[in-house]
N, C-alpha and C positions, 0 to 999 in steps of 0.2 A: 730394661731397667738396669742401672747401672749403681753397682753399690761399691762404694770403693771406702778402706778404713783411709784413705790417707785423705782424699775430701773430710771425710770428719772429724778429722784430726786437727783439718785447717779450720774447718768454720767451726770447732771445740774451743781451738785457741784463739780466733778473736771475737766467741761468746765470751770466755772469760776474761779479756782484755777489757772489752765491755761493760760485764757487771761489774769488777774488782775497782777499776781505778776511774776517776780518782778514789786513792785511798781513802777508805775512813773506819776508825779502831773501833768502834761497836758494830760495823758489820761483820766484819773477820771476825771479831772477837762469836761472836755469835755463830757466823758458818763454823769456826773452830770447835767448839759444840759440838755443832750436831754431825761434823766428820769422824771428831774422837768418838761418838755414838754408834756411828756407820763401820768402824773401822774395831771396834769393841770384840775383841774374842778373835779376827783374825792379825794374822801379820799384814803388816803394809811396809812393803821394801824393805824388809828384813832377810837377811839369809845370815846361816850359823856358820863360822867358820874356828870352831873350835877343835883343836884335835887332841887327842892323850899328847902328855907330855914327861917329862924323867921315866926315857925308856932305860926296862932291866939291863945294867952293865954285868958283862965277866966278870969273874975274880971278886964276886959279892960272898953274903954270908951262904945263902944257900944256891942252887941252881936255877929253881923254878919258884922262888917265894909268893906270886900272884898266883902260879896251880897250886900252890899247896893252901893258899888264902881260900880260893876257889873251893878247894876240896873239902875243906872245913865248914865252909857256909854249907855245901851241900848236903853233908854229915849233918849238920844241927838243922837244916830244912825237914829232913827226911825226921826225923827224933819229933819233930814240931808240926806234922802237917796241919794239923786240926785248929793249935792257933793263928797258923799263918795263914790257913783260908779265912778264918773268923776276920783278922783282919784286914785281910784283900777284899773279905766283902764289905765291910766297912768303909773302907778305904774305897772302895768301886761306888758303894751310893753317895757319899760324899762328893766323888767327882762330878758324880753326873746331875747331881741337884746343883754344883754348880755353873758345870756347864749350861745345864737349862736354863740358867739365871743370867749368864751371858750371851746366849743366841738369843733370849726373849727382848733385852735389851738392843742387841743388836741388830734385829727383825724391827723393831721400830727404828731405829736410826738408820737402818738403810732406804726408809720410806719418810723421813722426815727429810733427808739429805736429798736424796732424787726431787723430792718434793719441791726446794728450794734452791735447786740448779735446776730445773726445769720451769719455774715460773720467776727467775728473778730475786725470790725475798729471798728473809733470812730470820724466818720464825723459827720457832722452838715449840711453843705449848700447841700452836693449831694444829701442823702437822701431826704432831704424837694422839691427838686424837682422832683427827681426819680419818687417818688410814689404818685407824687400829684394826679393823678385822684383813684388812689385806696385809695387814704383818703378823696377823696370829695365824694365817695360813702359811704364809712363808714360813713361820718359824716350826710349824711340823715338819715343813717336809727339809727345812736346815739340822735341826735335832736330828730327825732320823736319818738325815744322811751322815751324821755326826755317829749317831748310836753303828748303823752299817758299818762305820770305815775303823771305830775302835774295832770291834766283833774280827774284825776281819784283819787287821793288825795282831792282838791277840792270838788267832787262828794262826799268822806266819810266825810270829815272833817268841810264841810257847816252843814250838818245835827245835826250831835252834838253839835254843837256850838248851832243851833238855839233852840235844846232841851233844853241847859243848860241853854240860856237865860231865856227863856220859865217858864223854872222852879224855876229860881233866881227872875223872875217878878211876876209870880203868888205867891208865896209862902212867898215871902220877906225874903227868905232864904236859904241854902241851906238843903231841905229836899228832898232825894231820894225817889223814888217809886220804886216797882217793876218793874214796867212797864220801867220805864227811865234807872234804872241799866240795864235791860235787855237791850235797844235797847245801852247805850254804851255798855257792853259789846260786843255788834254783831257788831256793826262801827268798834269798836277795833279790835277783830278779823278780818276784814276784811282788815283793812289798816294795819296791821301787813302782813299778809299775799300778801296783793300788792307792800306792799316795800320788803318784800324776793322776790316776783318773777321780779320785776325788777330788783336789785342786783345780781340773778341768771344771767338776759337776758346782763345785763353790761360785767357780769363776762364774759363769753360765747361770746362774742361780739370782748374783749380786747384778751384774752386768747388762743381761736382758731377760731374764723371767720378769723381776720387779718388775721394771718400767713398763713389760707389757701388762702385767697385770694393773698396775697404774692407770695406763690408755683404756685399757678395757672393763675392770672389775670384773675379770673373773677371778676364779680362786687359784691357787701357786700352780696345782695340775693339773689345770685348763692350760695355762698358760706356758707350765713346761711343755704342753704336746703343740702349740704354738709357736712355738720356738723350736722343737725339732724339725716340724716341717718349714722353718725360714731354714734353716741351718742345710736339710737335703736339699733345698733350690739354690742356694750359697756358700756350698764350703769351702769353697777359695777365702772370698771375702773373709768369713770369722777366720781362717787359719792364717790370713796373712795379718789382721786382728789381733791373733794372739801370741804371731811373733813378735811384730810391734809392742804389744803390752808387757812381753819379759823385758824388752830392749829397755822401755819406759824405765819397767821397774828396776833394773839395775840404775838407772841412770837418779834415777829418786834415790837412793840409796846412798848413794854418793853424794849429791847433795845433802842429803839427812847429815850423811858422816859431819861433812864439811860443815854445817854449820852449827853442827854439836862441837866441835875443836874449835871455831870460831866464839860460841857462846860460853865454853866452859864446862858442854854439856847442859846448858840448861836449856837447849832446843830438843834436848831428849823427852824433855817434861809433858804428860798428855796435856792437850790442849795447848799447851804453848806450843807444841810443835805441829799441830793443827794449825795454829793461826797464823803462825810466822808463815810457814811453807803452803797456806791457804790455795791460793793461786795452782799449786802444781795437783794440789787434790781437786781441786774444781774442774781445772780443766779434766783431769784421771775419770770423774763422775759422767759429765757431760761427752765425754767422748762416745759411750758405747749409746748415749742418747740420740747423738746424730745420726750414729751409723744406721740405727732403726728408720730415721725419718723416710727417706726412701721407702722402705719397706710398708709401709703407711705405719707406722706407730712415733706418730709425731708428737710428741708430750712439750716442746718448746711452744712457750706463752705466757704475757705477761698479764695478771691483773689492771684494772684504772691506775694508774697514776705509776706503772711500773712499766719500766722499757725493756723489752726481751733482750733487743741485742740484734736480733738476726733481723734480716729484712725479709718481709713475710711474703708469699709468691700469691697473685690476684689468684682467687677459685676459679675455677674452669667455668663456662657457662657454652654448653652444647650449642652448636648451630643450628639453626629453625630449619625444617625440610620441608 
C-alpha cells in the first residue's frame, strides 16, 4: 500500500479545481462561512513576529529603570496577594468559559467544513446538525487538550517568572547567574517543546481524527487510537505530511499578507478572507482527506445531482473459484 502526501496533494488540488470554478459568489460566499467556523479559536498562517522595541540606552536617568519597574510591581504583588489571586481567579473562569465557547463553535465547524469538501456542497444549517454529537465528542477531548497545555504552560511559566523576580529583587538588577540562565534555559526548552506537541496533537486532531470519525461514527477516542495505529504503520507518510503543511502554511501567509496590502487590508476581515482566499483553504481541508483514502477512510462523495470531482475506481468483484 502506498501512501504518498504528495499524490494527495495532487488529486486535493484538482478536487478543488473542480468544485470551485467555475466561479460563483454564493458558493464561496457560503464555504467562507463555514471555514471561518472551522478555523474559529485557532491561527491559520499566522505567526507573530513582534519583538520589544526602545531598547534601555546609557547615559539615561537611572541605570536599570525596567529592574527597578520590575521591583516595584513585585513589592506591591507581595503587599496584595490575596487580591490578586481573587483576580486571577476571575480572570482564569472568565477565559475558560470563553474558550469553551470557542472550541464548541469550532468542534462544529470543523465537521460542517469536512462535511462540505468531502461531499461537494456548501450547506451551513444540515451539516451543524448532522454531526452534532460527533462534534460534541471532539470538542471534549479539544477543550481538554486545551485545559492540559494552559495547566502545563502555567506549570513552566510560574517558575521563571518567580526566578526572574527573584533575581530583579535581590540584585537590584538584572544580573544573570549561571545558575539562573541554566534553569531558563531548561523552562525554555521545555515550553517550547509542550507547545510543539500540542500543536502536533491539534494538528492530528483537526486533520484526521475528524474525518475518521466522520467515515466511521465512532466517538473522538475510538478514533484518536485509529489514528495511532495508521500513524505506527506510516510514519514517514504523516511526517513528510507535516513538513509539507508548515512549507504550505508559510506560503498561505504570505499570500494572506499580499493580499491584505493589495486590499487595504480588508482581506484581513473574517469571512472576507475566507472567501476571497477560498480555494487555498479547500484545497488545505481536502488534503489530509485524500491522504486517508488509501488507508480505506475514503469520505470523497457526491450526493444526486453533485459532482465529486474525482474519478471514482470500479469495486473489486473476487474471481469465481
Amino acid at each position: 500500500m502506498t501512501v504518498s502526501p504528495l499524490d494527495a496533494a495532487q488529486q486535493a488540488l484538482t478536487y478543488t479545481r473542480r468544485q470551485l470554478f467555475p466561479f460563483r459568489f454564493e458558493r464561496w460566499l457560503a464555504l467562507g462561512v463555514v471555514a471561518f467556523l472551522d478555523q474559529c479559536g485557532r491561527t491559520q498562517a499566522g505567526f507573530s513576529t513582534r519583538f520589544p522595541m526602545g531598547l534601555p540606552e546609557h547615559g539615561g536617568g537611572g541605570e536599570h529603570p525596567s529592574a527597578e519597574g520590575i521591583s516595584t510591581a513585585a513589592a506591591w504583588l507581595g503587599a496584595h496577594v490575596m487580591l490578586v489571586m481573587a483576580i486571577a481567579a476571575v480572570a482564569l473562569v472568565v477565559i475558560l468559559c470563553f474558550t469553551a465557547l470557542v472550541l464548541w463553535i469550532n468542534s462544529r465547524g470543523v465537521f460542517m467544513y469536512l462535511d462540505d469538501v468531502a461531499t461537494g456542497r456548501s450547506d451551513v444549517a444540515r451539516p451543524w446538525r448532522e454531526h452534532a454529537e460527533k462534534a460534541d465528542s471532539y470538542f471534549a477531548w479539544s477543550f481538554g487538550l486545551t485545559l492540559g497545555a494552559l495547566t502545563g504552560g502555567i506549570v513552566l511559566l510560574v517558575p521563571a517568572a518567580l526566578v526572574i523576580l527573584r533575581m530583579v529583587q535581590g540584585s537590584g538588577g538584572f544580573h544573570f547567574s549561571a545558575g539562573v540562565v541554566t534553569t531558563l534555559v531548561v523552562l525554555g526548552g521545555l515550553f517550547f517543546i509542550f507547545v510543539l506537541a500540542f500543536a502536533l496533537a491539534t494538528l492530528a486532531l483537526r486533520d484526521f481524527v475528524a474525518p475518521i470519525q466522520m467515515k466511521t461514527g465512532m466517538s473522538c477516542g475510538a478514533a484518536i487510537g485509529v489514528f495511532l495505529g495508521l500513524l505506527r504503520l506510516h510514519p514517514g507518510a504523516f511526517a513528510v505530511y507535516l513538513l509539507l503543511k508548515v512549507v504550505y502554511a508559510l506560503v498561505l501567509a504570505f499570500v494572506v499578507m499580499v493580499a491584505a496590502c493589495v486590499t487595504c487590508c480588508c482581506a484581513l476581515v473574517p469571512i472576507v478572507t475566507q472567501t476571497l482566499l477560498q480555494p487555498a483553504f479547500y484545497f488545505e481541508r481536502a488534503w489530509s482527506v485524500f491522504l486517508l483514502r488509501p488507508l480505506g477512510y475514503d469520505l470523497v462523495w457526491a450526493p444526486p445531482g453533485v459532482t465529486s470531482g474525482v474519478k471514482e475506481e470500479p469495486p473489486h468483484v473476487p474471481e469465481p473459484r
